[in-house]
N, CA, C and O atoms as CSV, one atom per row, in Angstrom:
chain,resi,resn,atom,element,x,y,z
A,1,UNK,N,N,38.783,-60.937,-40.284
A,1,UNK,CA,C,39.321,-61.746,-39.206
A,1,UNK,C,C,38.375,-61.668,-38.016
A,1,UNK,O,O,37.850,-60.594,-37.720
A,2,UNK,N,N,38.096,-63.024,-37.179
A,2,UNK,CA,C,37.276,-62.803,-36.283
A,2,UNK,C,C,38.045,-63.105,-34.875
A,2,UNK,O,O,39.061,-63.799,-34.915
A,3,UNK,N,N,37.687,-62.717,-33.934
A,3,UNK,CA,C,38.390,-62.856,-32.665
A,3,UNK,C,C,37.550,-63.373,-31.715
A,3,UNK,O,O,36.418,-62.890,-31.693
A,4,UNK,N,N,37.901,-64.508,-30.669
A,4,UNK,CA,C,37.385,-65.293,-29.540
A,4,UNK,C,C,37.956,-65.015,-28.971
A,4,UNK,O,O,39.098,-65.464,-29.079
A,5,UNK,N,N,37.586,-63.798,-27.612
A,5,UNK,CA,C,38.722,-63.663,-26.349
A,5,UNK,C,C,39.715,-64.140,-26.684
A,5,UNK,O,O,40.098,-65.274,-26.398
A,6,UNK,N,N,40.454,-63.076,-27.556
A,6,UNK,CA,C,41.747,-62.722,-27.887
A,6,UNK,C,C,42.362,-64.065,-28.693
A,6,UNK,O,O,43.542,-64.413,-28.745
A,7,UNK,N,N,41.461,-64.561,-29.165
A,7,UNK,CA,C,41.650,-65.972,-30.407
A,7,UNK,C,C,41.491,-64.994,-31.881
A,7,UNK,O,O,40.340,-64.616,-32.097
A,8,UNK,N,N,42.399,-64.628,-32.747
A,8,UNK,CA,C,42.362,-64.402,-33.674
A,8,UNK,C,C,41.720,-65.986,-34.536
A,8,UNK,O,O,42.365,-67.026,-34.398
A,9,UNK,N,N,40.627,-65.966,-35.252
A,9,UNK,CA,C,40.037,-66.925,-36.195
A,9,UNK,C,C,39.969,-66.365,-37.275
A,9,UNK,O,O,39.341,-65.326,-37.475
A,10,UNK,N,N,40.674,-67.050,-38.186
A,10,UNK,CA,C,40.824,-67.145,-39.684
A,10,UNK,C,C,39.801,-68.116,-40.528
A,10,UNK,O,O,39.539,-68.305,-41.716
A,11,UNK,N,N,39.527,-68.441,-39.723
A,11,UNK,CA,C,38.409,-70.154,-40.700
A,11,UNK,C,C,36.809,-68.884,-40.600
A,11,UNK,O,O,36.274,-68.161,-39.759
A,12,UNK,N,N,36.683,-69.149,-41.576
A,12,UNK,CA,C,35.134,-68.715,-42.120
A,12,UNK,C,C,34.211,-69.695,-41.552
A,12,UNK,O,O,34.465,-70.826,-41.138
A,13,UNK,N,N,32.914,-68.970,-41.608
A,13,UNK,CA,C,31.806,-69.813,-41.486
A,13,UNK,C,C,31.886,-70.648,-42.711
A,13,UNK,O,O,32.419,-70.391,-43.791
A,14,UNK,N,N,31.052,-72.020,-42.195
A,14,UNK,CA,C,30.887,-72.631,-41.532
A,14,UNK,C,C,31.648,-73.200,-40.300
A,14,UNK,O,O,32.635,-73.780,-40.751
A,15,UNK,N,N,31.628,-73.283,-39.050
A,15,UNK,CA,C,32.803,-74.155,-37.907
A,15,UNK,C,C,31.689,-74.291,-37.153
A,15,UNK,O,O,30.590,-73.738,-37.208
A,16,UNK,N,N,32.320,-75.432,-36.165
A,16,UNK,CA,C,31.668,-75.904,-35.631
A,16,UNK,C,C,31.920,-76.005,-33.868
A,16,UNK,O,O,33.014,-76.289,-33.380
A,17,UNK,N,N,30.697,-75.714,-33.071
A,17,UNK,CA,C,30.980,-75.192,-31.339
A,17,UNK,C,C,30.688,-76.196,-30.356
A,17,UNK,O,O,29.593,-76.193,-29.793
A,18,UNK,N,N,31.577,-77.069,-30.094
A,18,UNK,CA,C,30.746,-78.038,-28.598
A,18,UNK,C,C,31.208,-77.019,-27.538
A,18,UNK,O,O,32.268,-76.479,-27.222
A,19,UNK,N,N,29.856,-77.007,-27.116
A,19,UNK,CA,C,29.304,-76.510,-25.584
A,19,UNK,C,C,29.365,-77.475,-24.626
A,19,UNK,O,O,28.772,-78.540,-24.798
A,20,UNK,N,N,30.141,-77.206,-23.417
A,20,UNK,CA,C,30.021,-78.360,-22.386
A,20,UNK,C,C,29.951,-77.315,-21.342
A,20,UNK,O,O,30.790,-76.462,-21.053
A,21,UNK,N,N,28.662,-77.574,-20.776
A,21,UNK,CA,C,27.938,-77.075,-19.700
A,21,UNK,C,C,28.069,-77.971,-18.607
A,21,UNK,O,O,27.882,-79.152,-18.900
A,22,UNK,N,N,28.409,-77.656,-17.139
A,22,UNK,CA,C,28.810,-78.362,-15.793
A,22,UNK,C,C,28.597,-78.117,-14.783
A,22,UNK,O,O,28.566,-76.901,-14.597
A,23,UNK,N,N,28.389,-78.779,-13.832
A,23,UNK,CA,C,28.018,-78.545,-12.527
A,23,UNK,C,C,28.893,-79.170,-11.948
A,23,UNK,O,O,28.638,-80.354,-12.171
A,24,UNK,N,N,30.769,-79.020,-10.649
A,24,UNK,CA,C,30.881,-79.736,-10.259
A,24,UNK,C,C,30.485,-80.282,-8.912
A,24,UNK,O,O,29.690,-79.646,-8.220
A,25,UNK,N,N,31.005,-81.453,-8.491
A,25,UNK,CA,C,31.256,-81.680,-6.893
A,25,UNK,C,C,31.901,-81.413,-6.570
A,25,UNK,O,O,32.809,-81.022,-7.303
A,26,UNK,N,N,32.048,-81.369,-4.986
A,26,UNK,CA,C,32.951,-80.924,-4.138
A,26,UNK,C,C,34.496,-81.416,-4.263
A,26,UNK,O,O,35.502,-80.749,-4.021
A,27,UNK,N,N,34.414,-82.732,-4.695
A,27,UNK,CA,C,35.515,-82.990,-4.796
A,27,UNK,C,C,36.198,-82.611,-6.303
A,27,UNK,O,O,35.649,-83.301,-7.161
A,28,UNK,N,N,37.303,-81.659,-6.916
A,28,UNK,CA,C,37.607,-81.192,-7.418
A,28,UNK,C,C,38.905,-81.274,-7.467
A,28,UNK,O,O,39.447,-80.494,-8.250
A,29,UNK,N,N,40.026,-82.464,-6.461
A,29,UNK,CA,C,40.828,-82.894,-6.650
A,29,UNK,C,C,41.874,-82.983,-7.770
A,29,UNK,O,O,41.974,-84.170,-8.079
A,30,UNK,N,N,42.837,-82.084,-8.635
A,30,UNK,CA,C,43.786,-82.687,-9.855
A,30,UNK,C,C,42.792,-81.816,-11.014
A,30,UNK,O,O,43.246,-81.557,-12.129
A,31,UNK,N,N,41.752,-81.511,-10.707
A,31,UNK,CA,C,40.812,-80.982,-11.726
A,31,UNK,C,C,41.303,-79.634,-12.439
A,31,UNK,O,O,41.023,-79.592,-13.637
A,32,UNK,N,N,41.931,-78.610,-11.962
A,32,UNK,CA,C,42.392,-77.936,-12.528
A,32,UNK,C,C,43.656,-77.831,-13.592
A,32,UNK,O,O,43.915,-77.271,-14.657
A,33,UNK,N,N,44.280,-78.723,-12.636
A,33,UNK,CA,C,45.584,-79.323,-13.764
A,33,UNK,C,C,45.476,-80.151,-15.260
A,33,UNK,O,O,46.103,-80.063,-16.316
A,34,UNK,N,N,44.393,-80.964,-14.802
A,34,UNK,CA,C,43.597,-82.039,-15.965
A,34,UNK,C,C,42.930,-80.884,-16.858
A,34,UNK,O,O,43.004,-80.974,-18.084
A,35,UNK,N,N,42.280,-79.802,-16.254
A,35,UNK,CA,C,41.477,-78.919,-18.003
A,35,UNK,C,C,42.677,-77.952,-18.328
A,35,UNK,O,O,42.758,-77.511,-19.474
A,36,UNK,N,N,43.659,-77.578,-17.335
A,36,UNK,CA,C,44.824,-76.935,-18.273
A,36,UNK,C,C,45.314,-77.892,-19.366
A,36,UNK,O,O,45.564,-77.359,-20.447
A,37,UNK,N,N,45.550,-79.628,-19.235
A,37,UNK,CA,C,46.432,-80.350,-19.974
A,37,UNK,C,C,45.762,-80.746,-21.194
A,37,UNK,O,O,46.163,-81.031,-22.322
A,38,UNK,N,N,44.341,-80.668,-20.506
A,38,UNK,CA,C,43.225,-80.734,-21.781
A,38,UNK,C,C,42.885,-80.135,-22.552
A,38,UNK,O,O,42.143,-80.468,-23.477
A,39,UNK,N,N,43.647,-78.475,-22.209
A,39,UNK,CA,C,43.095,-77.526,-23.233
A,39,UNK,C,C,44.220,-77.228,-24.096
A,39,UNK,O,O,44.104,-76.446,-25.039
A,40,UNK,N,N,45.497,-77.923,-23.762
A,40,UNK,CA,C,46.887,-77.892,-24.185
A,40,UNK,C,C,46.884,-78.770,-24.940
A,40,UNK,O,O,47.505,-78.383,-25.930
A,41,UNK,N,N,46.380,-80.237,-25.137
A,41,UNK,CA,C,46.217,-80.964,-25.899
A,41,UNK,C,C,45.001,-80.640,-27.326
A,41,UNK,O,O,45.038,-80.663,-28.557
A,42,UNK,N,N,44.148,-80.393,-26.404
A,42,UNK,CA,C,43.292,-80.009,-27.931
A,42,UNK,C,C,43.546,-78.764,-28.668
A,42,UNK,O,O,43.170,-78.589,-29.827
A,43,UNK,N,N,44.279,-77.789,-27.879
A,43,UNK,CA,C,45.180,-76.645,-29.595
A,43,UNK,C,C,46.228,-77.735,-29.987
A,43,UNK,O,O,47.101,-77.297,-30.735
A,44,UNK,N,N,46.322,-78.797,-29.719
A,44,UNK,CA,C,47.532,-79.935,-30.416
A,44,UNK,C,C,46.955,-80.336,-31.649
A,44,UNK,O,O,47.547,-80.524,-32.712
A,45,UNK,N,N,45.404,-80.480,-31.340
A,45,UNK,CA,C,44.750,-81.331,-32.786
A,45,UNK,C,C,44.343,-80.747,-33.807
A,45,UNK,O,O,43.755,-79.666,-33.765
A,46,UNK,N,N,44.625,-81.438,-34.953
A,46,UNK,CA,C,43.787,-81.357,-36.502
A,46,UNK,C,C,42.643,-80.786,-36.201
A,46,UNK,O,O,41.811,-81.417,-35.549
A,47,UNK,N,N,42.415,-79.563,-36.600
A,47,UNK,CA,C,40.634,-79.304,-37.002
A,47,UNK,C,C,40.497,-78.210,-35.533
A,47,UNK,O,O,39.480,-77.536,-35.696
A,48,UNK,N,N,41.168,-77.854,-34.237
A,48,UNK,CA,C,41.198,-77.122,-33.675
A,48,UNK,C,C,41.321,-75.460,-34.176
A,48,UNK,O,O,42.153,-74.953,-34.927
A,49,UNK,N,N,39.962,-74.724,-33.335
A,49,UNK,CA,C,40.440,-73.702,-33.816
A,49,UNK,C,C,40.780,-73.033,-32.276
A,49,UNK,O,O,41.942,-72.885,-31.897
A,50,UNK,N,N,39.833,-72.726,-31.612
A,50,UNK,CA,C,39.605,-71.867,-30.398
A,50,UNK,C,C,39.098,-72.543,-29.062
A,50,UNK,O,O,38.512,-73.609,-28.871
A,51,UNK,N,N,39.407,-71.827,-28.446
A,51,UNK,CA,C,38.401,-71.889,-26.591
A,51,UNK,C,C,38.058,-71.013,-25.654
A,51,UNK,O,O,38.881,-70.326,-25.049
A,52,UNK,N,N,36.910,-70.980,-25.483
A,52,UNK,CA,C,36.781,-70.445,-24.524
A,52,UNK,C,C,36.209,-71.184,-23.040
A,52,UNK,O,O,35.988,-72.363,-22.762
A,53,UNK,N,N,36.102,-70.097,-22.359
A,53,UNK,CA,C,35.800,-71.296,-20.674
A,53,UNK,C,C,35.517,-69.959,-19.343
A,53,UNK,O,O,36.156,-68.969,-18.986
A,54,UNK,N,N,34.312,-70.555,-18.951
A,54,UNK,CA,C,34.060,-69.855,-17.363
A,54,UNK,C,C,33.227,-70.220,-16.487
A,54,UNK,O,O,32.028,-70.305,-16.751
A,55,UNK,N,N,33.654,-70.457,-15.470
A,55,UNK,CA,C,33.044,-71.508,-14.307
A,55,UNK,C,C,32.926,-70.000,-12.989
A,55,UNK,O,O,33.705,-69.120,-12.620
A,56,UNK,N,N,31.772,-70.322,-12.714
A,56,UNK,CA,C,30.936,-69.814,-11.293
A,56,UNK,C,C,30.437,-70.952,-10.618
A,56,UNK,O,O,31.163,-71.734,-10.005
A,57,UNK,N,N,29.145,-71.065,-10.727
A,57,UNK,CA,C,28.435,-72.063,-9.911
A,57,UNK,C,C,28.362,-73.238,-11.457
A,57,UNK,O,O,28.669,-74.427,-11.365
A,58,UNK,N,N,28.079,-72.833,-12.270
A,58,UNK,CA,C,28.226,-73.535,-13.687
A,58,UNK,C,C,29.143,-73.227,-14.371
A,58,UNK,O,O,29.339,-72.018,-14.488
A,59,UNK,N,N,29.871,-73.980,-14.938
A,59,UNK,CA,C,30.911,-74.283,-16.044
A,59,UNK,C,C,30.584,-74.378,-17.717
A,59,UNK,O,O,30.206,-75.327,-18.405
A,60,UNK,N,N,30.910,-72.924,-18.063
A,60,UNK,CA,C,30.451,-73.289,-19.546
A,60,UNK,C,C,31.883,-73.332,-20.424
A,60,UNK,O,O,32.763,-72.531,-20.108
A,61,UNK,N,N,32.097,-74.220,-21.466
A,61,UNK,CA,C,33.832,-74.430,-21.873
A,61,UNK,C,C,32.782,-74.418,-23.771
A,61,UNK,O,O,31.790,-75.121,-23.964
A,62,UNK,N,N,33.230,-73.708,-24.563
A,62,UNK,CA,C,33.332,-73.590,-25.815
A,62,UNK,C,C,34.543,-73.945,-26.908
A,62,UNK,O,O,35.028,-73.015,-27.553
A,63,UNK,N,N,34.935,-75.069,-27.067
A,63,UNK,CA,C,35.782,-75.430,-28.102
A,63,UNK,C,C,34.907,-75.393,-29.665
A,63,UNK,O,O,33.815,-75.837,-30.017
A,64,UNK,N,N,35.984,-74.638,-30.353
A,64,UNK,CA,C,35.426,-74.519,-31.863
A,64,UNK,C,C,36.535,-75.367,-32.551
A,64,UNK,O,O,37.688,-75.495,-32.138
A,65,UNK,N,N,35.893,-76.032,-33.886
A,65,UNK,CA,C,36.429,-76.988,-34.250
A,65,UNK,C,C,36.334,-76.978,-36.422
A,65,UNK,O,O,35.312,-76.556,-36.965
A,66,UNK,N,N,37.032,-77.279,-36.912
A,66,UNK,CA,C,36.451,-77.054,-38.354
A,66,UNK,C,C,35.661,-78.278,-38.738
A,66,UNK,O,O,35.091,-78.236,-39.828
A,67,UNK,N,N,35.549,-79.329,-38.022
A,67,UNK,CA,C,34.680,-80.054,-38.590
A,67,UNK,C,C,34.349,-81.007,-37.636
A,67,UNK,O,O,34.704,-81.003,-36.458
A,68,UNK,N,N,33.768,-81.688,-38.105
A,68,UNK,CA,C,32.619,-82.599,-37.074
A,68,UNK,C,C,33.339,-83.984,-36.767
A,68,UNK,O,O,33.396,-84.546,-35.673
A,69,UNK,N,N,33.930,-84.452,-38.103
A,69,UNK,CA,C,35.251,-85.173,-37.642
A,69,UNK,C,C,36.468,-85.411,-37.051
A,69,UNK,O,O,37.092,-86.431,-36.755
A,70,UNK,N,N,36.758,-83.619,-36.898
A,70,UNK,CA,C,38.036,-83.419,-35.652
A,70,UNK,C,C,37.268,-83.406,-34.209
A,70,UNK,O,O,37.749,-83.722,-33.120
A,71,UNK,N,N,36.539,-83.157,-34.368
A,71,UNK,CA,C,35.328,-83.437,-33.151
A,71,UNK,C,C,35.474,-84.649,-32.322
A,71,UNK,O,O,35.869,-84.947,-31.195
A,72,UNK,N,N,34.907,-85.301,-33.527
A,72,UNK,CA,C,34.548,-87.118,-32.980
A,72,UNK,C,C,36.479,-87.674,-33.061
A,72,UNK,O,O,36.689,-88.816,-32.653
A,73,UNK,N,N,37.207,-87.194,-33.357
A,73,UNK,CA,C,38.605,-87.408,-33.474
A,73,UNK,C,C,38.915,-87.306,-32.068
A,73,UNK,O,O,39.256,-88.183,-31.275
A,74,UNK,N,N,38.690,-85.779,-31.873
A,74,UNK,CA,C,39.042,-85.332,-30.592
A,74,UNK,C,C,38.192,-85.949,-28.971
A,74,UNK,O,O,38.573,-85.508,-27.887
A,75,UNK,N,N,37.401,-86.666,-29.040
A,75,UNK,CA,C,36.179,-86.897,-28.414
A,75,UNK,C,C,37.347,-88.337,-28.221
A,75,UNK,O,O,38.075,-88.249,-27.232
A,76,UNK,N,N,37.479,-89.256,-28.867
A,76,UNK,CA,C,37.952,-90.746,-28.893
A,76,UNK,C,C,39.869,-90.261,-28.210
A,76,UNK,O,O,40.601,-91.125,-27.725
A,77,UNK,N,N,40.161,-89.235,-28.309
A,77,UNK,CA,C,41.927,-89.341,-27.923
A,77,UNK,C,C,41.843,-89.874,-26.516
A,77,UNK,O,O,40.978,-89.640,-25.673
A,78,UNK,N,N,43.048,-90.733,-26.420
A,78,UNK,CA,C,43.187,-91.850,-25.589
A,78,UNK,C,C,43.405,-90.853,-23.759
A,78,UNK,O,O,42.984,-91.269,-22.680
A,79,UNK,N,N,44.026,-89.783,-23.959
A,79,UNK,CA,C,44.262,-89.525,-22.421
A,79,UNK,C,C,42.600,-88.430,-22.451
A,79,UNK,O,O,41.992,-88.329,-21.385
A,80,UNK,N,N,42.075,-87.758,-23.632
A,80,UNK,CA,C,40.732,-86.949,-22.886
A,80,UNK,C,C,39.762,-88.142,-22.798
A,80,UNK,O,O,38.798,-87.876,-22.079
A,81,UNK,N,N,39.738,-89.453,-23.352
A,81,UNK,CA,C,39.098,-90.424,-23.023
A,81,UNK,C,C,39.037,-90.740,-21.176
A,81,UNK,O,O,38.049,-90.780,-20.443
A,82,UNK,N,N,40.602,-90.940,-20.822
A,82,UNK,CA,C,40.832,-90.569,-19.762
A,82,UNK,C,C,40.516,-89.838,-18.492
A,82,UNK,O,O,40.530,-90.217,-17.321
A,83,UNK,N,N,40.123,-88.272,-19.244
A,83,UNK,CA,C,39.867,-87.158,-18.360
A,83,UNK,C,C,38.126,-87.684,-18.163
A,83,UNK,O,O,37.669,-87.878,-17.037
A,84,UNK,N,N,37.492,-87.822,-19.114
A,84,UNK,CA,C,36.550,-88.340,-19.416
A,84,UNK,C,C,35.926,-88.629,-18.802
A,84,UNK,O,O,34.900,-88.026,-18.485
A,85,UNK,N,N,36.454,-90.081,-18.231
A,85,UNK,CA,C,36.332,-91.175,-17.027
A,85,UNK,C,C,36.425,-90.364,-16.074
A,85,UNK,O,O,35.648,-90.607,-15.151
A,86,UNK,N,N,36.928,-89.693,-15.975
A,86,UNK,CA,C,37.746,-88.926,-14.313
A,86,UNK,C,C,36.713,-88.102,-13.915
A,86,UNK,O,O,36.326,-87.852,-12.774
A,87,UNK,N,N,36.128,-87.532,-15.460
A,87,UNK,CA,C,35.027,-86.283,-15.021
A,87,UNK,C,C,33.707,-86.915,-14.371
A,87,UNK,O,O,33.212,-86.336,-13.404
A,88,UNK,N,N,33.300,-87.728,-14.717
A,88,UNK,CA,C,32.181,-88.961,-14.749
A,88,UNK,C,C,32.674,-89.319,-12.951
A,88,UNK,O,O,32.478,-88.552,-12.008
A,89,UNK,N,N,33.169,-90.338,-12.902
A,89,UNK,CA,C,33.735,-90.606,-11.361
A,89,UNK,C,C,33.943,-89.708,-10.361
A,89,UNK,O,O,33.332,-89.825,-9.299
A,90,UNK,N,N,34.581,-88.985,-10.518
A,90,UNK,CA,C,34.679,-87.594,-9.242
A,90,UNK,C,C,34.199,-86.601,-9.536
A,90,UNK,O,O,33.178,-86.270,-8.933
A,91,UNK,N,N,34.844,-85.570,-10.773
A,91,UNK,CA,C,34.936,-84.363,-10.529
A,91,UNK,C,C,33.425,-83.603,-10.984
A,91,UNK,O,O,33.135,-82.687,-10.215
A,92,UNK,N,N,32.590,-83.796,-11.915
A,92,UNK,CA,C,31.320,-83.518,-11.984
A,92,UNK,C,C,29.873,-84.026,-11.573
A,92,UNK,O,O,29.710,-85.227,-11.789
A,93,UNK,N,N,29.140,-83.571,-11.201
A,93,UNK,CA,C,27.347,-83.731,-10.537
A,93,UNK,C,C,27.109,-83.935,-11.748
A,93,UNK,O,O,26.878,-85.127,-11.945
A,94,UNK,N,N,27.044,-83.134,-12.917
A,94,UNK,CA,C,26.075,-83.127,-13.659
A,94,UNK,C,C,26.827,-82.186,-15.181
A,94,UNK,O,O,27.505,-81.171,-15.019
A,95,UNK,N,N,26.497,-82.835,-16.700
A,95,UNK,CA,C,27.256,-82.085,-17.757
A,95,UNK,C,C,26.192,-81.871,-18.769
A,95,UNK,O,O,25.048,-82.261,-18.538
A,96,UNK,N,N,26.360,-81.549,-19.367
A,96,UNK,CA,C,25.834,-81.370,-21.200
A,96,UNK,C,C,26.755,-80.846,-22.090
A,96,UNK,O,O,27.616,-79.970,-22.006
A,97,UNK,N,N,26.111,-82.088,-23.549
A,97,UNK,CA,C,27.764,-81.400,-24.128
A,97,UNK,C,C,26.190,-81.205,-25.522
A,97,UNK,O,O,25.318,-82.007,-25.854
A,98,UNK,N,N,26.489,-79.757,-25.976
A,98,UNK,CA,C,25.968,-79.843,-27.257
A,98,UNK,C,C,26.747,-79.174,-28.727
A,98,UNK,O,O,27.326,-78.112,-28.955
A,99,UNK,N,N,26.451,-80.285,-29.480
A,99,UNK,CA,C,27.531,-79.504,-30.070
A,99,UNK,C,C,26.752,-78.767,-32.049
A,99,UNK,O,O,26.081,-79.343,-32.906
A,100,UNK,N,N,27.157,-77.751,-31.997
A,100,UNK,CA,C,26.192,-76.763,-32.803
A,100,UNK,C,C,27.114,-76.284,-34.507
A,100,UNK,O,O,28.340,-76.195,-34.433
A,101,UNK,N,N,26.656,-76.105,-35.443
A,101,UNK,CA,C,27.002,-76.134,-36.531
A,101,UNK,C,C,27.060,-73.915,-36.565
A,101,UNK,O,O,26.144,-73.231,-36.109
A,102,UNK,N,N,28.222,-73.390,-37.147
A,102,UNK,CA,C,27.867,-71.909,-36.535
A,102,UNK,C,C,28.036,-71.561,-37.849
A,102,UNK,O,O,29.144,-71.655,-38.377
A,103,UNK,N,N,26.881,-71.094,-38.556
A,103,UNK,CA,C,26.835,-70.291,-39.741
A,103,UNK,C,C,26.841,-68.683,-40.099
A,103,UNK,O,O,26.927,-68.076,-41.166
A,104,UNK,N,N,26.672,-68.138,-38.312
A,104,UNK,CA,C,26.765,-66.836,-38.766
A,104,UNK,C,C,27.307,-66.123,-37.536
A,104,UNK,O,O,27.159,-66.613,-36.416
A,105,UNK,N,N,27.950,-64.940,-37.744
A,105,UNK,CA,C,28.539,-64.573,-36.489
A,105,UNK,C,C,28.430,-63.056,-36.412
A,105,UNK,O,O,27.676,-62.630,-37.286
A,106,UNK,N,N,29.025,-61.978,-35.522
A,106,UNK,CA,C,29.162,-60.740,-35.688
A,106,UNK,C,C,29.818,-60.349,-34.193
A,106,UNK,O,O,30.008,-61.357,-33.513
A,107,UNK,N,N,30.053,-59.583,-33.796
A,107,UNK,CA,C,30.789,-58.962,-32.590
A,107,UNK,C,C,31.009,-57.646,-32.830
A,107,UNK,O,O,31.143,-57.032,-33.888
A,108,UNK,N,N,31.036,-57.156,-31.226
A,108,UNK,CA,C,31.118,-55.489,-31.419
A,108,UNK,C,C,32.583,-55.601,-30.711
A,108,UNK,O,O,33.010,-56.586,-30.109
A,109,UNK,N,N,33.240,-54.381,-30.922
A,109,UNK,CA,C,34.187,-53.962,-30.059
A,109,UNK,C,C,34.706,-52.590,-30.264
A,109,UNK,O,O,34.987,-52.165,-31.385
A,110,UNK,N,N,34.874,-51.664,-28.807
A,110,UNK,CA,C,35.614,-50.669,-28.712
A,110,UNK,C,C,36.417,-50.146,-29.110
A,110,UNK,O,O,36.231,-48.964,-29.401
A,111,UNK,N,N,37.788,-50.781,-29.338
A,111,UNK,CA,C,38.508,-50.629,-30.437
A,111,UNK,C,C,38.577,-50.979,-31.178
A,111,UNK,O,O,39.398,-50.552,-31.989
């Protein structure tokens, strides 16, 4: 069994990681409420496994996914289409989304 900040994962390698890297603007308006509803919606979907997320001066958000088609599934849903728009118009300067195929993994831990 593998664990993502306290994400028990059961799916074996192969899965798959979009990285969305961010810079926002000042204006940050509704923005916090919108990635809680967004991150509530995507443990809703097919092919969801995990998330992670941490913002300083940059925003890095890790959704893992079992396939490349819950991906592009999840990418087209009508309200993160939505957020989408919203992120584009106000709430971000600048993003990158890459998204990576994860064949091998390992982690240490204390207990």
């Amino acid at each position: 069994m593998n664990y993502i900040l306290g994400f028990i994962m059961t799916k074996t390698v192969p899965y798959y990681a979009v990285i969305f890297t961010s810079i926002q603007n000042e204006d940050v308006n509704g923005y916090p409420e919108m990635a809680e509803k967004m991150e509530s919606l995507a443990k809703q979907q097919k092919g969801f496994l995990a998330i992670e997320s941490a913002r300083n001066h940059i925003g890095i958000t890790v959704s893992y996914w079992e396939s490349l088609e819950a991906i592009k599934t999840w990418k087209q849903h009508s309200e993160h289409l939505l957020a989408q728009q919203k992120g584009r118009s106000q709430w971000y300067h600048w993003y990158h989304v890459r998204i990576c195929k994860v064949e091998r993994e390992y982690d240490f831990s204390l207990s």
